[in-house]
C-alpha positions in Angstrom: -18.0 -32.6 -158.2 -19.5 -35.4 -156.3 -16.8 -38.2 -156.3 -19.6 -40.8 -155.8 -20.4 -43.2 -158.6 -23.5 -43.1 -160.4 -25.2 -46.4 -162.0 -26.5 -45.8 -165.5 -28.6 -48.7 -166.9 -29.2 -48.5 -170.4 -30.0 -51.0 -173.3 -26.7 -52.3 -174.9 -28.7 -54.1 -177.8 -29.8 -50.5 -179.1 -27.2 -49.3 -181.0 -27.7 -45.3 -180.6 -27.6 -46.0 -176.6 -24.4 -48.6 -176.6 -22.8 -46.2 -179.0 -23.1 -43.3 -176.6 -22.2 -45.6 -174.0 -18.7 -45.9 -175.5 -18.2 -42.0 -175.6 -19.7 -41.5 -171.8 -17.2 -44.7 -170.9 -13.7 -42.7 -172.1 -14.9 -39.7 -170.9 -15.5 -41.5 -167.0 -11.5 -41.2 -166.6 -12.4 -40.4 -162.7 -14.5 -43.7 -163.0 -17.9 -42.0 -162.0 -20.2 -44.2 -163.4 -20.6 -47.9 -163.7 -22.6 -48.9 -166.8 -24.6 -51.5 -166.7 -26.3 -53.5 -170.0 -30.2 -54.4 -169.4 -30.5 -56.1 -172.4 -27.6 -58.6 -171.0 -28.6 -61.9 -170.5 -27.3 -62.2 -167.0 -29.4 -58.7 -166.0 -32.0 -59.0 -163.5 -34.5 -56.4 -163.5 -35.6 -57.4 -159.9 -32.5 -56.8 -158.2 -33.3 -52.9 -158.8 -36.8 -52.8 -157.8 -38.3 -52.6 -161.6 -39.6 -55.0 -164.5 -37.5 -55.2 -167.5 -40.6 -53.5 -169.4 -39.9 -50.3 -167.4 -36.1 -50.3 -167.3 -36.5 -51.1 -170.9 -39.0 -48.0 -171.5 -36.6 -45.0 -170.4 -32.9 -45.3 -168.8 -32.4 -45.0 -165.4 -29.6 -43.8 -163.3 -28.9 -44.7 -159.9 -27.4 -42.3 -157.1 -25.0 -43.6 -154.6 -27.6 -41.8 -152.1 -30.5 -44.2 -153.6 -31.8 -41.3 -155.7 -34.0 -42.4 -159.1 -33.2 -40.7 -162.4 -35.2 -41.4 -165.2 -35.7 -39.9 -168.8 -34.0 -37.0 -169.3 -33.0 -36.3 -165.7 -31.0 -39.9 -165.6 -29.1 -38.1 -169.0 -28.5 -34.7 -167.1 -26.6 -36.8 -164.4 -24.7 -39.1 -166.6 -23.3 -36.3 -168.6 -22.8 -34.4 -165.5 -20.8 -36.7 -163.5 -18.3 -37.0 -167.0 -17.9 -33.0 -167.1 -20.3 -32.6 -169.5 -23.0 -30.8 -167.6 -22.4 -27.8 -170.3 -23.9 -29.8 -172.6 -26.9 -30.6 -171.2 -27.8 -27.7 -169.5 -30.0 -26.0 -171.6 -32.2 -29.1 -171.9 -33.0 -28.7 -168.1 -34.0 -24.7 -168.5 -37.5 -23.8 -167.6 -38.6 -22.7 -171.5 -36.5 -26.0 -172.9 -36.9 -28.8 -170.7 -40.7 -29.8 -171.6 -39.5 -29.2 -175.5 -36.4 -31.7 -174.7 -38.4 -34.1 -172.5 -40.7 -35.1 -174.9 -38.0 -34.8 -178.0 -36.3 -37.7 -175.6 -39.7 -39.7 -175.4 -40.2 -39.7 -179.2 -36.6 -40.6 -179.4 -37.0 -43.5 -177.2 -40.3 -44.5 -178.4 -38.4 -44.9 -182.5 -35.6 -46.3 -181.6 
């Protein structure tokens, strides 16, 4: 696997996302990811080329390479690069992935 660290922005004021935060943080033991809080105070949107609105709207993951995840894909990676990419993988087959795209929009959308 990729030793290069991924940035996953998320919203630590939701409760669902910092909760699943904490489990993706002890699973990072090779110290893959840095996590970074939007909803802190000291975040600045600008600094990674997006309004607060958007970052806000769906997470985003950030490649070492300057690759964009967002949605579902930014989810794939994260639990990729923690050796969970098991887990996921169905959501990212052909059939599944419009089902568990827009499961992830309502998700988001209700939260």
């Amino acid at each position: 696997m990729n030793a290069a660290k991924l940035t996953y922005l998320y919203d630590g004021a939701c409760s669902v996302c910092a909760s699943e935060v904490d489990r993706l943080r002890r699973r990072d033991a090779a110290g893959r990811l840095s996590l970074v809080d939007i909803a802190s105070p000291s975040f600045d949107a600008s600094a990674y080329g997006r309004s607060q609105h958007d970052l806000m709207a769906r997470v985003h993951a950030l490649g070492a390479d300057g690759s964009v995840l967002v949605g579902m894909d930014a989810v794939r990676a994260v639990y990729a690069a923690v050796g969970l990419r098991w887990l996921v993988a169905p959501t990212a087959w052909p059939g599944l992935r419009p089902l568990f795209d827009r499961m992830y929009a309502w998700v988001v959308g209700n939260r």
